[in-house]
C-alpha positions as CSV (number, residue, x, y, z in Angstrom):
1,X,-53.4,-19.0,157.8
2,X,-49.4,-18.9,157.7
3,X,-49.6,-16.5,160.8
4,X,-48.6,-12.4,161.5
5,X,-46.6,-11.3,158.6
6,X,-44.2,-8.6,158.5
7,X,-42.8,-8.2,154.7
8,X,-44.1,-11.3,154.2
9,X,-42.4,-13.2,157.1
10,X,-43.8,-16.5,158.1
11,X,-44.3,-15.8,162.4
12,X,-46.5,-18.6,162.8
13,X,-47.2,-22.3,161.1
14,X,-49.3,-24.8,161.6
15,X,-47.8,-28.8,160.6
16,X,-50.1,-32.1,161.9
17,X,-52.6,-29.8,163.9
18,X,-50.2,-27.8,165.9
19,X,-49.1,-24.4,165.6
20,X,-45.3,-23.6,165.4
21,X,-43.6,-19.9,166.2
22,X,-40.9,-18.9,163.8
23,X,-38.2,-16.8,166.7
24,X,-35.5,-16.3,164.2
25,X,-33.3,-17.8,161.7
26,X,-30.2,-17.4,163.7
27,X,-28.3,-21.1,164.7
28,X,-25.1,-19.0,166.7
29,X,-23.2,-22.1,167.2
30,X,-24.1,-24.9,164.5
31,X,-23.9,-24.6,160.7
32,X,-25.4,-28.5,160.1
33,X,-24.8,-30.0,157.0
34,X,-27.8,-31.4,156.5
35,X,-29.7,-28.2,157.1
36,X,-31.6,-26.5,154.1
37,X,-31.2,-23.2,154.9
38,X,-27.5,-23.4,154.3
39,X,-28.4,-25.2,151.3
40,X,-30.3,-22.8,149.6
41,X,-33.9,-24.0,150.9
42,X,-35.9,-21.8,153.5
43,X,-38.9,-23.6,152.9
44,X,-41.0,-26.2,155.2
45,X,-43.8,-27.4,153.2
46,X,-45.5,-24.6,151.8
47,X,-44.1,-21.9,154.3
48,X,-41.4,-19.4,153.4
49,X,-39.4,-19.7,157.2
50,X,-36.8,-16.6,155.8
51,X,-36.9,-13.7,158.4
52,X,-36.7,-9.8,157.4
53,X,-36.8,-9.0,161.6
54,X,-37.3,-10.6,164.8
55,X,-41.1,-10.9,165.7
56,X,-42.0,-9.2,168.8
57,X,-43.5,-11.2,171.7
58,X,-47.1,-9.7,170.6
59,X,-46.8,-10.9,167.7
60,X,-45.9,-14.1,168.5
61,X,-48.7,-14.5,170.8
62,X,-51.0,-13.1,167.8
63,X,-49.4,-15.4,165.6
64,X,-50.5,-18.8,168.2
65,X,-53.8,-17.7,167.4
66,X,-56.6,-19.3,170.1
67,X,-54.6,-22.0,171.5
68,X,-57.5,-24.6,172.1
69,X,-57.7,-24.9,168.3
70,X,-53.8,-26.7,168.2
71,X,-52.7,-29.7,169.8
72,X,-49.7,-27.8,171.2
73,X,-47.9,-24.7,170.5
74,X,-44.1,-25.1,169.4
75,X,-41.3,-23.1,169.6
76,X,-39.1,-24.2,166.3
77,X,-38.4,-21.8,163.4
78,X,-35.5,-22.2,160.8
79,X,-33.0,-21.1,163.9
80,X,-32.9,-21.7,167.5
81,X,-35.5,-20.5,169.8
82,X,-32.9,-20.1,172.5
83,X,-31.2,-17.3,170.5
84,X,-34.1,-15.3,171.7
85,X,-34.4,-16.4,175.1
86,X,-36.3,-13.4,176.9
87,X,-38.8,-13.1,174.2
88,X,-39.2,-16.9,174.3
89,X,-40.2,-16.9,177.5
90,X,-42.5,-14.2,177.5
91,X,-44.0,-15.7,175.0
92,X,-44.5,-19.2,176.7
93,X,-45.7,-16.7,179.8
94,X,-48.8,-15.0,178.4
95,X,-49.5,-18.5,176.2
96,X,-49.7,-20.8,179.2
97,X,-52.5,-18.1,180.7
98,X,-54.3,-19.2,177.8
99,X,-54.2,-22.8,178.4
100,X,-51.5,-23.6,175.4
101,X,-49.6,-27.0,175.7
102,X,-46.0,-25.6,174.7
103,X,-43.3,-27.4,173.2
104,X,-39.3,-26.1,172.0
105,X,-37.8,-28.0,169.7
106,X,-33.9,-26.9,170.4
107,X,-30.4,-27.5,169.6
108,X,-29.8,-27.8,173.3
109,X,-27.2,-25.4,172.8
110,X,-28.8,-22.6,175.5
111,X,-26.7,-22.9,177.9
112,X,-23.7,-22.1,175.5
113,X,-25.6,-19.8,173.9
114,X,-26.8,-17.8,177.5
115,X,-23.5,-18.0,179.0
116,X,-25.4,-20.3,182.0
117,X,-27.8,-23.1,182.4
118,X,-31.1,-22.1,181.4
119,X,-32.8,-25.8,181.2
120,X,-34.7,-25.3,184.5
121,X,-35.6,-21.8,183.2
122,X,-37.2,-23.5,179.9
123,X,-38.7,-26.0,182.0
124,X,-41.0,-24.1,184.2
125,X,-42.0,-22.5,181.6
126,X,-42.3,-25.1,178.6
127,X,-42.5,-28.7,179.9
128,X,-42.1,-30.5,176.8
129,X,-38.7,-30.3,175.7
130,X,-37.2,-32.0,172.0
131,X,-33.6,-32.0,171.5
132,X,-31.9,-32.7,168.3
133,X,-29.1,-34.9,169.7
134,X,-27.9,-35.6,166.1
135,X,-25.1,-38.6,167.0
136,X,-24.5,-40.8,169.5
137,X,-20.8,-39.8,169.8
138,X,-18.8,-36.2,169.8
139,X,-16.9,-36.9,166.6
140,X,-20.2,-37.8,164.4
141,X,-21.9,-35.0,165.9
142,X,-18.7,-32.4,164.4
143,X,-18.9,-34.3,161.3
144,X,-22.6,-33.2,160.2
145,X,-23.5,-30.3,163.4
146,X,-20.3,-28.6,162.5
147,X,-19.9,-26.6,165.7
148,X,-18.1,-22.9,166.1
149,X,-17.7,-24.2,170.1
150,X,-16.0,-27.5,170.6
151,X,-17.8,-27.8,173.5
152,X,-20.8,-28.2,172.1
153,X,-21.6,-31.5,171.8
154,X,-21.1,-32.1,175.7
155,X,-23.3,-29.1,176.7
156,X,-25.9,-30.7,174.9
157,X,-26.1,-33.5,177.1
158,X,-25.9,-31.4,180.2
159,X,-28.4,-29.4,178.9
160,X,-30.8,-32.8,178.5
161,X,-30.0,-33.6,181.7
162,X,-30.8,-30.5,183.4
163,X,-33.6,-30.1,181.6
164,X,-35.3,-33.6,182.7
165,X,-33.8,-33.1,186.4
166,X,-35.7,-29.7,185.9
167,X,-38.8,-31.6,185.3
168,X,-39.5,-31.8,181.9
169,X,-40.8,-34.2,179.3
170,X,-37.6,-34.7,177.0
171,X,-36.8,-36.6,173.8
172,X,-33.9,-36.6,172.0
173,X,-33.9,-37.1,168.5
174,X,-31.3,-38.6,166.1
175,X,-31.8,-38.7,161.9
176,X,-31.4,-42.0,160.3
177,X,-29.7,-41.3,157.3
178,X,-26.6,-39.2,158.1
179,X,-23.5,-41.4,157.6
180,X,-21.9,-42.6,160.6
181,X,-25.1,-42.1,162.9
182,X,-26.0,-45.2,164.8
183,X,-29.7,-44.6,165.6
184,X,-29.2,-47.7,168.1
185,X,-26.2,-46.2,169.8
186,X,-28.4,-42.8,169.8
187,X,-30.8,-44.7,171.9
188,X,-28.6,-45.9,174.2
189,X,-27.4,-42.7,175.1
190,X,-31.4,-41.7,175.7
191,X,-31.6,-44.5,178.1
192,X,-28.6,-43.8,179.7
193,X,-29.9,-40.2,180.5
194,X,-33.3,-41.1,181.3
195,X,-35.0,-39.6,178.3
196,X,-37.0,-40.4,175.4
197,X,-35.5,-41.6,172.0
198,X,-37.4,-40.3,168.6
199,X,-36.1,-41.2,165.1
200,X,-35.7,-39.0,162.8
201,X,-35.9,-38.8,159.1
202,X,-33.7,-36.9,156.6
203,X,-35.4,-33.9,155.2
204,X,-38.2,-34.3,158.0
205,X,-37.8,-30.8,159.9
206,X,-40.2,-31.3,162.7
């Protein structure tokens, strides 16, 4: 099942027995290097991720399907979930009456994004929070996140660290395989904010 379709969009997918919800293709701030979409590819696996319209929080909760058949429902598309904030939540909302275990996978750009800090928001809501942290420093970061705000890179880190004052479950991830990015140092800066470290691996999207 590749989830509610609407010309063919992918709204749901399900990777290593958990279901994923496809919010939008929009990034806002970043244009990564490294990511397909602005390389030509819209694919993960065998799912098309290209969106003709922004799925409605009905059909995102359709598209979850029965929650006790998934190890955890994720918010992570081929954009950020964050662009779509309200409807993200909503979403989480009605899916945590079911019973769903809830995950976003993020840029940890929101706050930027929202104008405010919305961490604590998320993590009433969604208590298992992944960041892509990318490098361990500002300047490697620029190099493959390419950033429209230069403030990025530091709201990112206040966003981590909101979010686990906030309560969550965080990990921040880092890809080994980008040149310059010290998956060591990336750990280190996971320790010295009191989160989780996960390494990454080129071309892996989730």
């Amino acid at each position: 099942m590749s989830g509610t379709e609407n010309c063919e969009d992918t709204v749901g997918y399900t990777l290593h027995g958990s279901r994923y919800l496809n919010l939008t293709n929009r990034c806002g701030i970043l244009r990564c290097a490294f990511c397909p979409k602005f390389n030509g590819a819209w694919s993960v696996k065998e799912y098309d991720m290209r969106l003709h319209h922004y799925p409605s929080a009905d059909e995102l909760v359709e598209a979850a399907g029965n929650p006790a058949d998934y190890k955890e429902i994720v918010f992570c598309g081929m954009g950020e979930s964050t662009m779509r904030l309200e409807v993200m939540l909503e979403v989480a909302r009605r899916l945590r009456e079911k019973g769903a275990r809830l995950r976003l996978n993020t840029n940890g750009l929101g706050n930027l994004i929202n104008g405010r800090d919305v961490a604590p928001e998320i993590a009433a809501l969604i208590p298992t929070i992944s960041v892509s942290l990318n490098a361990q420093d500002e300047e490697t970061y620029n190099r493959h996140c390419r950033p429209k705000d230069p403030r990025a890179y530091a709201s990112v880190l206040e966003f981590v660290e909101s979010a686990r004052k906030a309560g969550a479950d965080v990990t921040v991830t880092a890809i080994d395989g980008l040149p310059g990015v010290n998956i060591a140092a990336c750990q280190a800066v996971a320790d010295r904010l009191g989160v989780r470290f996960r390494r990454r691996v080129l071309d892996d999207l989730v």
